[in-house]
PDB file with one MODEL, atoms N, CA, C and O in Angstrom:
MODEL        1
ATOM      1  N   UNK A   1      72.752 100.748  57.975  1.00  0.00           N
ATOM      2  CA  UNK A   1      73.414 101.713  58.844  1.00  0.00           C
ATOM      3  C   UNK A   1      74.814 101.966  58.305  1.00  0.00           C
ATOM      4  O   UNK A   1      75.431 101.034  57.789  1.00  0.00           O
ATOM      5  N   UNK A   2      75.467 103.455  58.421  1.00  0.00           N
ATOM      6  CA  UNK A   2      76.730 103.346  58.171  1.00  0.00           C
ATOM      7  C   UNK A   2      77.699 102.695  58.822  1.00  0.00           C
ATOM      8  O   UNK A   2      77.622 102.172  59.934  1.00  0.00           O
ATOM      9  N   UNK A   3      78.624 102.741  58.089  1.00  0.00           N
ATOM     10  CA  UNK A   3      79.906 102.044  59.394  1.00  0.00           C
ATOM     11  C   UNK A   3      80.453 102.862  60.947  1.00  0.00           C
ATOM     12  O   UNK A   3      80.701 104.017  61.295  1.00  0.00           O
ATOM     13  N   UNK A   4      80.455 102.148  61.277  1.00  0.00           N
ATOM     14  CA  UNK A   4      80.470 102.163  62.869  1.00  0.00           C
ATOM     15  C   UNK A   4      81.832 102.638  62.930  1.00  0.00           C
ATOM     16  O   UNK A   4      82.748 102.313  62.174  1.00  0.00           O
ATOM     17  N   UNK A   5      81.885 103.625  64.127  1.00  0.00           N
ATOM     18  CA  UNK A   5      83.454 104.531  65.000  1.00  0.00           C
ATOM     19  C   UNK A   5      83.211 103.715  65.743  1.00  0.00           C
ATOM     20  O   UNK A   5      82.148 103.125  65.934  1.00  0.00           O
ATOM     21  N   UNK A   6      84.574 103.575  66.419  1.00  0.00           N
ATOM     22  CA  UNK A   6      85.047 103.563  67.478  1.00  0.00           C
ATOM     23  C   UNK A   6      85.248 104.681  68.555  1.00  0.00           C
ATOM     24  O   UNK A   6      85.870 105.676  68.184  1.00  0.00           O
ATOM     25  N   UNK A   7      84.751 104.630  69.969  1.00  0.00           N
ATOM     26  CA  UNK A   7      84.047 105.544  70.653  1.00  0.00           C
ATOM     27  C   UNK A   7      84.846 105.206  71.964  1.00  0.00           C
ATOM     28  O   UNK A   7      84.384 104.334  72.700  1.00  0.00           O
ATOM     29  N   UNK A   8      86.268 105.979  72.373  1.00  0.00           N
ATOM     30  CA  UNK A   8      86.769 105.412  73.994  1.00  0.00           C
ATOM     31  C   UNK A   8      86.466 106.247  74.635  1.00  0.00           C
ATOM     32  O   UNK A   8      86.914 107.393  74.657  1.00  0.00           O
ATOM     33  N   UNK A   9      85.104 105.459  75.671  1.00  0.00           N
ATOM     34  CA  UNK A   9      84.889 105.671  76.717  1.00  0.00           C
ATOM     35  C   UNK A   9      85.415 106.464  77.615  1.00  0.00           C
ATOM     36  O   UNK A   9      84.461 106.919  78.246  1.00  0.00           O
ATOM     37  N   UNK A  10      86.621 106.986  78.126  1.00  0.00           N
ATOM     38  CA  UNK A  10      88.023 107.173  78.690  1.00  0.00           C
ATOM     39  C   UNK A  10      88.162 108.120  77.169  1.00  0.00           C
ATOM     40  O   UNK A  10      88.532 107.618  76.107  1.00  0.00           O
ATOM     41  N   UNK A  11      87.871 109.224  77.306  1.00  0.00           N
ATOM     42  CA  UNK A  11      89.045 109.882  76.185  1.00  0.00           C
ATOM     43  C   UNK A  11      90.597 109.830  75.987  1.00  0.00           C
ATOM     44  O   UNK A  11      91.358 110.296  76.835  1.00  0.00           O
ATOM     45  N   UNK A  12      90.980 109.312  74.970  1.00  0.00           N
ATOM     46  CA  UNK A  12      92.477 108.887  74.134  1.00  0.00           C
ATOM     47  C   UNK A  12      93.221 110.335  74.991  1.00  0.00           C
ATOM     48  O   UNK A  12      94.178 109.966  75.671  1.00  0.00           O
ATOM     49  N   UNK A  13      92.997 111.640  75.063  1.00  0.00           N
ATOM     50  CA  UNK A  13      93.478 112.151  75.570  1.00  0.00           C
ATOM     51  C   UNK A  13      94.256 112.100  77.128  1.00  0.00           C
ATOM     52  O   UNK A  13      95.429 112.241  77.474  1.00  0.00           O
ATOM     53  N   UNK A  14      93.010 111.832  77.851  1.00  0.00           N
ATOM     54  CA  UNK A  14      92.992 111.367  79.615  1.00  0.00           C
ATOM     55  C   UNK A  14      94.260 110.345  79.740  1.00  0.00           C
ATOM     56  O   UNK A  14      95.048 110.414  80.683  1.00  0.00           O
ATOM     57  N   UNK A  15      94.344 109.614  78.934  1.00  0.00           N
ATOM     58  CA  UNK A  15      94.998 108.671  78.925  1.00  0.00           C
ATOM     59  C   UNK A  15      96.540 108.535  78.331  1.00  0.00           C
ATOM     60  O   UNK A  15      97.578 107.984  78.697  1.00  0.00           O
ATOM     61  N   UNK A  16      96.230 109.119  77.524  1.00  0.00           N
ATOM     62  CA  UNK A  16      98.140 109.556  76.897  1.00  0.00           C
ATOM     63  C   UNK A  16      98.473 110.385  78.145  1.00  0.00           C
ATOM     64  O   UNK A  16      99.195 109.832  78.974  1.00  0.00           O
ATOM     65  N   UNK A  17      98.152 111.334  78.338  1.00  0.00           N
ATOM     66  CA  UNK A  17      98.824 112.194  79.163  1.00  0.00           C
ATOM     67  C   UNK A  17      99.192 111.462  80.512  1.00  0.00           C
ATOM     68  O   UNK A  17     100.133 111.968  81.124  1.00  0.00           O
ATOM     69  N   UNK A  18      98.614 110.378  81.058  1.00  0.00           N
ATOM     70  CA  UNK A  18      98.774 109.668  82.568  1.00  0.00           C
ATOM     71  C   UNK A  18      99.216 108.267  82.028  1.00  0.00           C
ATOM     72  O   UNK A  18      99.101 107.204  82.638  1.00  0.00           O
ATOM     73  N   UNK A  19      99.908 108.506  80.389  1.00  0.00           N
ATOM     74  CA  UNK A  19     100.458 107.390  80.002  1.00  0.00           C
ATOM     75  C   UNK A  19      99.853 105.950  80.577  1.00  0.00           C
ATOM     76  O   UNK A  19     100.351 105.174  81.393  1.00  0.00           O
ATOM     77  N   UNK A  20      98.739 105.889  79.933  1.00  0.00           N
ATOM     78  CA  UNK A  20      98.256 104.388  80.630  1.00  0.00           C
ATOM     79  C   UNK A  20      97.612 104.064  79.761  1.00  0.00           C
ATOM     80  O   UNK A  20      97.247 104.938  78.975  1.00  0.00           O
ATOM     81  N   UNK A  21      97.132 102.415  79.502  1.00  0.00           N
ATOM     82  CA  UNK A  21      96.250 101.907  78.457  1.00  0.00           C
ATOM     83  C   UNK A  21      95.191 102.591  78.117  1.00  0.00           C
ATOM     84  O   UNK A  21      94.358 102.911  78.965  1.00  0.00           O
ATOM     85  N   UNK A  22      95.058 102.943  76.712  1.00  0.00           N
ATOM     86  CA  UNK A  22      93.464 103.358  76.529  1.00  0.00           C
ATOM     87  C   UNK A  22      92.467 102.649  77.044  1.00  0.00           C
ATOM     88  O   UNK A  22      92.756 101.461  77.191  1.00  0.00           O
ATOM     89  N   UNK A  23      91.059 103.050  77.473  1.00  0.00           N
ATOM     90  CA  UNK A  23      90.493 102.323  78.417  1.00  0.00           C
ATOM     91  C   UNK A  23      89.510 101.610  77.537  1.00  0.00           C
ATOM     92  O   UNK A  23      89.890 101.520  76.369  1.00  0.00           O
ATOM     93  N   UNK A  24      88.355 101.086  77.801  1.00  0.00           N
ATOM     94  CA  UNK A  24      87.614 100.029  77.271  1.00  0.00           C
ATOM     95  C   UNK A  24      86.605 101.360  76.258  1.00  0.00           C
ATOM     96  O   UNK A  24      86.272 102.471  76.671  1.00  0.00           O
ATOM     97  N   UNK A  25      86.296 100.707  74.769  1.00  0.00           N
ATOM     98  CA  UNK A  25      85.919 101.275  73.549  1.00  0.00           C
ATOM     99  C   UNK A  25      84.424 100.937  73.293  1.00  0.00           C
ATOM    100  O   UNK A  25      83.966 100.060  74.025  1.00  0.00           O
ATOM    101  N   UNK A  26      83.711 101.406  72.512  1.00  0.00           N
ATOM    102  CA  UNK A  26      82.473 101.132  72.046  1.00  0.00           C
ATOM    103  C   UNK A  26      82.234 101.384  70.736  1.00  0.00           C
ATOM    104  O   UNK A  26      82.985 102.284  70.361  1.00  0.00           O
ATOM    105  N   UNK A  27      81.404 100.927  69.725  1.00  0.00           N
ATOM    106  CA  UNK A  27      81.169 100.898  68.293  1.00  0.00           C
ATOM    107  C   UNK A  27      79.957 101.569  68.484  1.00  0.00           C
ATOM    108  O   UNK A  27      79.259 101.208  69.431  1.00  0.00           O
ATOM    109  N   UNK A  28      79.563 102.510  67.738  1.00  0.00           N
ATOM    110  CA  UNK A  28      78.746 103.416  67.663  1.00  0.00           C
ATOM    111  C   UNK A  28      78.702 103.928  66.462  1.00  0.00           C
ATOM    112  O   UNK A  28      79.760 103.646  65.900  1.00  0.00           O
ATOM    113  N   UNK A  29      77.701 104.816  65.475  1.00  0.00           N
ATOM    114  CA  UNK A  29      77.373 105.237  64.441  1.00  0.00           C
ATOM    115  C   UNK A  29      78.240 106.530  64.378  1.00  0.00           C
ATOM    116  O   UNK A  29      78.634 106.953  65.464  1.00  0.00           O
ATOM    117  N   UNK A  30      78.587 107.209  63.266  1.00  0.00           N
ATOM    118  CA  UNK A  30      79.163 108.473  62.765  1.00  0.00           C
ATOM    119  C   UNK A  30      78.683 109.448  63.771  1.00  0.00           C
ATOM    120  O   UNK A  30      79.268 110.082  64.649  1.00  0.00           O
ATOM    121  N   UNK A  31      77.082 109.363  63.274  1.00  0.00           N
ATOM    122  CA  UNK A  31      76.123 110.300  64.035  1.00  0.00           C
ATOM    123  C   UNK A  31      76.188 111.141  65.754  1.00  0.00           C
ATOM    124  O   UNK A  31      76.249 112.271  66.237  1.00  0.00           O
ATOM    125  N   UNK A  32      76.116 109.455  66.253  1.00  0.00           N
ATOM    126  CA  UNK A  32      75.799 109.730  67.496  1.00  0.00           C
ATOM    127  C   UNK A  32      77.558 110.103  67.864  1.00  0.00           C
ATOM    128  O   UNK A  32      77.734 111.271  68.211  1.00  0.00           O
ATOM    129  N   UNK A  33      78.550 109.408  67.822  1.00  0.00           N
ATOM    130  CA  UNK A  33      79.905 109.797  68.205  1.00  0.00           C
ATOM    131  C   UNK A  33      80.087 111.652  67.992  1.00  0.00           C
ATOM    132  O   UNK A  33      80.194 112.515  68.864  1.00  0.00           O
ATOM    133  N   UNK A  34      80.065 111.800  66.308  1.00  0.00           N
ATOM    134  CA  UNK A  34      79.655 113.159  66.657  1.00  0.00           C
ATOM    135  C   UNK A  34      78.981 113.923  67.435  1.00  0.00           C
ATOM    136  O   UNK A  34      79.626 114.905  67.802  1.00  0.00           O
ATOM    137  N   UNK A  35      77.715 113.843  67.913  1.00  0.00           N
ATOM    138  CA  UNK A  35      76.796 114.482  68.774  1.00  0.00           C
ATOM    139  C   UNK A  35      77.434 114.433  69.855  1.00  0.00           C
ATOM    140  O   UNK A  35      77.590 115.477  70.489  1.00  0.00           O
ATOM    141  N   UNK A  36      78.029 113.048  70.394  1.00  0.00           N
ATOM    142  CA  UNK A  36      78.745 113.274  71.948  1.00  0.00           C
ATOM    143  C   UNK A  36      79.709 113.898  72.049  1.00  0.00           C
ATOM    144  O   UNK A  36      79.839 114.186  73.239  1.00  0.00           O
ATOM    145  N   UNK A  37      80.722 114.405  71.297  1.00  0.00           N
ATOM    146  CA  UNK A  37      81.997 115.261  71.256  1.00  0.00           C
ATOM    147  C   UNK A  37      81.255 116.485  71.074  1.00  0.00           C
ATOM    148  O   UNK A  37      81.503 117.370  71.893  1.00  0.00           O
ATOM    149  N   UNK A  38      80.537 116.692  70.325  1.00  0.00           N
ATOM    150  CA  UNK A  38      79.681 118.023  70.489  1.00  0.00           C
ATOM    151  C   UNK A  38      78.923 118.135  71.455  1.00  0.00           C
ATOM    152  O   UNK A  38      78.510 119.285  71.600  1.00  0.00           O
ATOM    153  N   UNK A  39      78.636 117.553  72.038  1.00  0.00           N
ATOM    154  CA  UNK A  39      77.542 118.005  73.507  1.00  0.00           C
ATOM    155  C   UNK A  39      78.409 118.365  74.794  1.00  0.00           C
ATOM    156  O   UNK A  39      78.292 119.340  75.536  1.00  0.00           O
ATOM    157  N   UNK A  40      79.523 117.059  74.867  1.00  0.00           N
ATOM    158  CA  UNK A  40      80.195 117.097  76.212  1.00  0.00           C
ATOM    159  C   UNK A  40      81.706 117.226  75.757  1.00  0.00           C
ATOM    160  O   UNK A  40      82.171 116.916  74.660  1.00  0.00           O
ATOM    161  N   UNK A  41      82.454 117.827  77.004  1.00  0.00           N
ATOM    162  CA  UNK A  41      84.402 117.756  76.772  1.00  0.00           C
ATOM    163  C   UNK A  41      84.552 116.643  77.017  1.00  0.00           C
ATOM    164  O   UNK A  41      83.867 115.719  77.456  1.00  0.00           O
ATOM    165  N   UNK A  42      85.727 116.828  76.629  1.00  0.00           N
ATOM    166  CA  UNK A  42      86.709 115.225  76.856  1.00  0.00           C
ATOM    167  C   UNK A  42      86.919 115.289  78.858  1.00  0.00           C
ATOM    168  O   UNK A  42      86.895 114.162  79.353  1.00  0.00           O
ATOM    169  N   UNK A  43      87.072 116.263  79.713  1.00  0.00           N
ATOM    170  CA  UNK A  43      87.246 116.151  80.505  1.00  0.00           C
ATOM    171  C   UNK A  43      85.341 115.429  81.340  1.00  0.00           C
ATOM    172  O   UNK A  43      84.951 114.537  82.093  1.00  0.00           O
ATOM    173  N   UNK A  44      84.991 116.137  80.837  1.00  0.00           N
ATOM    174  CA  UNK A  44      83.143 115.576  81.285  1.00  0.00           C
ATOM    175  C   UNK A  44      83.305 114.010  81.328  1.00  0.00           C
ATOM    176  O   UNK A  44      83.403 113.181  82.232  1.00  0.00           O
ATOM    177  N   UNK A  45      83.289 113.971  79.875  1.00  0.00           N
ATOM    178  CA  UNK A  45      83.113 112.659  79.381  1.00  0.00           C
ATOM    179  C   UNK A  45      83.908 111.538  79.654  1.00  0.00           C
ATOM    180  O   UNK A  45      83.605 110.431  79.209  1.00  0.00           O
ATOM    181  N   UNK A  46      85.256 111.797  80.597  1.00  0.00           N
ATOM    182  CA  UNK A  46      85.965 110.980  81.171  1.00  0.00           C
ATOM    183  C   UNK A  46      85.649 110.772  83.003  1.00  0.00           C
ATOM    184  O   UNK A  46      85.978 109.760  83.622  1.00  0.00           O
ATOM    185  N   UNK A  47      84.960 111.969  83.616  1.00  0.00           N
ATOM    186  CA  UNK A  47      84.717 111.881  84.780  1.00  0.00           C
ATOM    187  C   UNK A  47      83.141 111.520  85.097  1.00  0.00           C
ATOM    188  O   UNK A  47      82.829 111.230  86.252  1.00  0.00           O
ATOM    189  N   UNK A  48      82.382 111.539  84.289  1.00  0.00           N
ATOM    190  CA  UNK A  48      80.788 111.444  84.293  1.00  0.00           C
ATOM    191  C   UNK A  48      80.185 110.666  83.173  1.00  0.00           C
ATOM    192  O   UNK A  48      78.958 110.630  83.261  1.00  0.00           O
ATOM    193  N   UNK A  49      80.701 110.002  82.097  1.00  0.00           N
ATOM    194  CA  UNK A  49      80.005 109.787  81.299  1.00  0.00           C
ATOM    195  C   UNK A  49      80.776 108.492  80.207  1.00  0.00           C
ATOM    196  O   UNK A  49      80.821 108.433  78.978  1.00  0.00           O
ATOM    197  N   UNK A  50      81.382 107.441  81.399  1.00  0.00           N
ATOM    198  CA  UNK A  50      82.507 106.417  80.608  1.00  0.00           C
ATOM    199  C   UNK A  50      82.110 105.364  80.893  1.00  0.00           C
ATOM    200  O   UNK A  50      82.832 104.490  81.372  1.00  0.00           O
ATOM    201  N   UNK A  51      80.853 105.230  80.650  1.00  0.00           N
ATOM    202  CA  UNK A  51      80.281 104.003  80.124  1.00  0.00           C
ATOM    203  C   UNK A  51      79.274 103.824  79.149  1.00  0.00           C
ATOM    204  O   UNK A  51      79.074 104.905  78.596  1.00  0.00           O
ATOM    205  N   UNK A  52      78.712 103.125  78.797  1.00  0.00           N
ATOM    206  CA  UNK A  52      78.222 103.163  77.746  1.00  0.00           C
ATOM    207  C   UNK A  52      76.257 103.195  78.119  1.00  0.00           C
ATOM    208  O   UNK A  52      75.303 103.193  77.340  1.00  0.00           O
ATOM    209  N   UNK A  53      76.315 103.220  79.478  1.00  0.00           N
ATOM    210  CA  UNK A  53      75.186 103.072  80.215  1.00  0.00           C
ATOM    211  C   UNK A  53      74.499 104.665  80.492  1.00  0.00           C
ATOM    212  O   UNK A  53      73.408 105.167  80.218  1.00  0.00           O
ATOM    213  N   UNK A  54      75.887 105.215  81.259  1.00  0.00           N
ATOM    214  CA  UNK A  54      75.703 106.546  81.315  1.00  0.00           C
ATOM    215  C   UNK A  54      75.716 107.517  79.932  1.00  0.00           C
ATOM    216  O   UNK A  54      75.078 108.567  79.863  1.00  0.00           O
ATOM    217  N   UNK A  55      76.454 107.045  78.978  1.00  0.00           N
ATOM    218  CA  UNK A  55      75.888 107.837  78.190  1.00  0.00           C
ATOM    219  C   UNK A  55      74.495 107.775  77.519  1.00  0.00           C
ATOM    220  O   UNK A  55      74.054 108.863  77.149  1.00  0.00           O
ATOM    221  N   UNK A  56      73.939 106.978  77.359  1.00  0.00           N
ATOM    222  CA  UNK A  56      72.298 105.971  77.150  1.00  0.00           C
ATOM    223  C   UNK A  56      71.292 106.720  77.900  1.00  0.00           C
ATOM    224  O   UNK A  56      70.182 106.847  77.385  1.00  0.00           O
ATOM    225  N   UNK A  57      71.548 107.282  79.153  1.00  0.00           N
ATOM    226  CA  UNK A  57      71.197 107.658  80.256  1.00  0.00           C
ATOM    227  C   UNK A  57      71.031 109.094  80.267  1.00  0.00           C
ATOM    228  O   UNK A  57      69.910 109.494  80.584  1.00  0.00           O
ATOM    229  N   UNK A  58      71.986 110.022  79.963  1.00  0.00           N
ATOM    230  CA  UNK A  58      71.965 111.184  79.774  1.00  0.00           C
ATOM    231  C   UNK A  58      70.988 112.239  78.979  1.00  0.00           C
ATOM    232  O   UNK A  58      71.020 112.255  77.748  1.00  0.00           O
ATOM    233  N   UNK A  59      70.420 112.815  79.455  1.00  0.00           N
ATOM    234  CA  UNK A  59      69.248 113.190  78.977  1.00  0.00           C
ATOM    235  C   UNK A  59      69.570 114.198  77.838  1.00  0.00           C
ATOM    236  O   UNK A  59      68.518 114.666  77.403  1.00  0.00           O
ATOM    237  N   UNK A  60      70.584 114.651  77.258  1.00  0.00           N
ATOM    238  CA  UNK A  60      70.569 114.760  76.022  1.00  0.00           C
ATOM    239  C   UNK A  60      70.891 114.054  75.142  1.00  0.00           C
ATOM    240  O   UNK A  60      70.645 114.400  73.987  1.00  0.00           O
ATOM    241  N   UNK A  61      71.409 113.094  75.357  1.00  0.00           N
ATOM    242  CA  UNK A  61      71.864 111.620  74.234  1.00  0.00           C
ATOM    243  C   UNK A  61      70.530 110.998  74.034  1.00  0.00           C
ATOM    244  O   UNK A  61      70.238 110.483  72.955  1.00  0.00           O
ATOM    245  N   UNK A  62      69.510 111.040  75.291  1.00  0.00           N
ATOM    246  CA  UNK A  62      68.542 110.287  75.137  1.00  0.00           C
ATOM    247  C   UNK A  62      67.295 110.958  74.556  1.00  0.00           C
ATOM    248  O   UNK A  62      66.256 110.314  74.410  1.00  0.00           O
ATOM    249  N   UNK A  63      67.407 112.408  74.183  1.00  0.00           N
ATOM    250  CA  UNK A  63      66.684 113.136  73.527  1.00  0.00           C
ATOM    251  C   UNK A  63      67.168 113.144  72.267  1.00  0.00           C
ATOM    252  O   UNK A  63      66.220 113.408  71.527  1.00  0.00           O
ATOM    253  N   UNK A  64      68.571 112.927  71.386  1.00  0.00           N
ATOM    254  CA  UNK A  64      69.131 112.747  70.285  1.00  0.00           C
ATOM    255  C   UNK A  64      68.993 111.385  69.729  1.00  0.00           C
ATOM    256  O   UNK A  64      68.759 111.197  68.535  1.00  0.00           O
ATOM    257  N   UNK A  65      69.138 110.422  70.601  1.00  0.00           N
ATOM    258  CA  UNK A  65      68.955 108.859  70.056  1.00  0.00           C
ATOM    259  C   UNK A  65      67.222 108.612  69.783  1.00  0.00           C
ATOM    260  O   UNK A  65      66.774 107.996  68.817  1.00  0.00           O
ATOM    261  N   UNK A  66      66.906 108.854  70.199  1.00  0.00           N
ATOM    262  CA  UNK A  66      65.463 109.462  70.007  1.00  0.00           C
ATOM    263  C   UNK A  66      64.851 109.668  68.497  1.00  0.00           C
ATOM    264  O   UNK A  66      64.129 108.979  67.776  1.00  0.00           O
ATOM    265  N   UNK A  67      65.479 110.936  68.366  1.00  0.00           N
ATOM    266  CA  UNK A  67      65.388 111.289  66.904  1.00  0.00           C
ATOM    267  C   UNK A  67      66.056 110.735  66.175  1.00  0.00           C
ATOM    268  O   UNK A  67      65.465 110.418  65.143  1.00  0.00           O
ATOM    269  N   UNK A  68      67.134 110.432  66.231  1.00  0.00           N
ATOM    270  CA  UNK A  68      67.888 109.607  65.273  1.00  0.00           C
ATOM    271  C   UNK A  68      67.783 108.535  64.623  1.00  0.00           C
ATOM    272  O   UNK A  68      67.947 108.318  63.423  1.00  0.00           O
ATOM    273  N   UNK A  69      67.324 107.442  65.992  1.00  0.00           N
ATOM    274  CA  UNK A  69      66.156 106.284  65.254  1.00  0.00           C
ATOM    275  C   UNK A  69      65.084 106.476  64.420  1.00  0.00           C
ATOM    276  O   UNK A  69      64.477 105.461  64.078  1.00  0.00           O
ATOM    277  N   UNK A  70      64.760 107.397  64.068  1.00  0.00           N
ATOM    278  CA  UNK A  70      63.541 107.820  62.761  1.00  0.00           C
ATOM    279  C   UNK A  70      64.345 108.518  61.659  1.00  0.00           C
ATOM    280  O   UNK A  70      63.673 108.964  60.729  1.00  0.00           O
ATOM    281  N   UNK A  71      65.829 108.707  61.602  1.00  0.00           N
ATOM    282  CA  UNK A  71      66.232 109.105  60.503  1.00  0.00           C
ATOM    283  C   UNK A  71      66.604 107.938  59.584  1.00  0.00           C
ATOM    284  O   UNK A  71      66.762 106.787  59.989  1.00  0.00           O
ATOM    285  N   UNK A  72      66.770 108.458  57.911  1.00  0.00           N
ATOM    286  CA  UNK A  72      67.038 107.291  57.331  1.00  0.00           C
ATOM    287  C   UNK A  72      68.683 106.951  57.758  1.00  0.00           C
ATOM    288  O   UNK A  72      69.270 108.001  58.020  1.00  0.00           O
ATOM    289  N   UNK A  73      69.385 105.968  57.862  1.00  0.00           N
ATOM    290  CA  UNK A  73      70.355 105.131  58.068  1.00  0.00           C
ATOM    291  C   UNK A  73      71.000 105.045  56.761  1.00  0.00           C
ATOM    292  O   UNK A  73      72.028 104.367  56.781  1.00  0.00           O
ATOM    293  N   UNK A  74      70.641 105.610  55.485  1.00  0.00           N
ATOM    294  CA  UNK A  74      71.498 105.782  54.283  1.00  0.00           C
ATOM    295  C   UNK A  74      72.034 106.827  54.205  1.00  0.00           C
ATOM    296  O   UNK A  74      73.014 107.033  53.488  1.00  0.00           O
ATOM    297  N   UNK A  75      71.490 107.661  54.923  1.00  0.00           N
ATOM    298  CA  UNK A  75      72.466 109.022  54.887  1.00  0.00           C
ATOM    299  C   UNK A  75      72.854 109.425  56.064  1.00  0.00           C
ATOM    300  O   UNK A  75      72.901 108.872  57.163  1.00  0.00           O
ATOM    301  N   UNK A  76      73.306 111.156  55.431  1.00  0.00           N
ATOM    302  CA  UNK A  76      74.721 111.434  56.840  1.00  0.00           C
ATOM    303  C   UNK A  76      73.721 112.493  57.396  1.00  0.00           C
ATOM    304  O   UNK A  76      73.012 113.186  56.667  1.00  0.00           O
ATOM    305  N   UNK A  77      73.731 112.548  58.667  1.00  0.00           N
ATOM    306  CA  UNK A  77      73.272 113.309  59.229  1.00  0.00           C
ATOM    307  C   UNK A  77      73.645 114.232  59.763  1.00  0.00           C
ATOM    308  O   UNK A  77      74.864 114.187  59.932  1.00  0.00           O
ATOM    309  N   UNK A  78      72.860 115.702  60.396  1.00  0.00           N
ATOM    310  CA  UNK A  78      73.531 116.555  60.126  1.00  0.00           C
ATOM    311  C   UNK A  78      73.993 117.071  62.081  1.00  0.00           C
ATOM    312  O   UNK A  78      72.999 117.345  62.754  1.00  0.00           O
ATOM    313  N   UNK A  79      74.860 117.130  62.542  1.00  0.00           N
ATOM    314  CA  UNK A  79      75.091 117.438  64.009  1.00  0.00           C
ATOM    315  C   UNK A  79      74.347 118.529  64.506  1.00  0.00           C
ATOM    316  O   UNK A  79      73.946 119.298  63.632  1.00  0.00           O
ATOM    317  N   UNK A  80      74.031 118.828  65.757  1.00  0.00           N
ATOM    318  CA  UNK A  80      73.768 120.163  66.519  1.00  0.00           C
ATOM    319  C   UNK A  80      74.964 120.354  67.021  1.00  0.00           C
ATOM    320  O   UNK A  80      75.484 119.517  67.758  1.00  0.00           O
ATOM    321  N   UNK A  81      75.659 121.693  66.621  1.00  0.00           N
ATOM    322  CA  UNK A  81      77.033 121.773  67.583  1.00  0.00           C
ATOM    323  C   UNK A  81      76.284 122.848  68.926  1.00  0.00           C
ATOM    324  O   UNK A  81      75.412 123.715  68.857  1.00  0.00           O
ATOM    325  N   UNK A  82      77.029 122.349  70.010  1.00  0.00           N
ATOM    326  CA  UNK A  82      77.119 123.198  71.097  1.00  0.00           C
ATOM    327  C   UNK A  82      77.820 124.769  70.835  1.00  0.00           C
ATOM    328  O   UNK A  82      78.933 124.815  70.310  1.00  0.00           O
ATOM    329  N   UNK A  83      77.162 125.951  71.198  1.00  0.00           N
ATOM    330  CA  UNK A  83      78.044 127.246  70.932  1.00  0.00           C
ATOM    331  C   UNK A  83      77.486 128.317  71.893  1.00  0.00           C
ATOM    332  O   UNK A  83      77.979 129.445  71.914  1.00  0.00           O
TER     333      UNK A  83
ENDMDL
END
């Protein structure tokens, strides 16, 4: 697998602005981190989707993780952007 992002739960944004600790993080693949900034906003993804359960849960992550587990893990894969 490639090397793993770092993924805050709590978008870095939400959080500078109300000046407060960044909130709790997750290690996740290139892939999927991309796909979630492309699927959902930072505002979504801080009010609906900041755990690591709910995103697992979400029925388009769970239609992407899906496929993704059958791709090869040596290469880069390619995003669906939202438009």
């Amino acid at each position: 697998m490639e090397q793993l992002t770092i993924h805050h739960l709590i978008p870095r944004q939400s959080t500078k602005r109300k000046k407060v600790k960044p909130g709790p993080t997750i290690n996740i693949c290139s892939a999927c981190h991309r796909q979630i900034h492309s699927f959902f906003d930072n505002k979504h993804l801080a009010r609906e989707l900041n755990t690591l359960e709910k995103l697992r849960n979400e029925p388009q992550m769970q239609k992407f993780l899906s496929w993704i587990k059958k791709q090869n893990p040596s290469k880069r894969v390619k995003i669906h952007r939202q438009g």
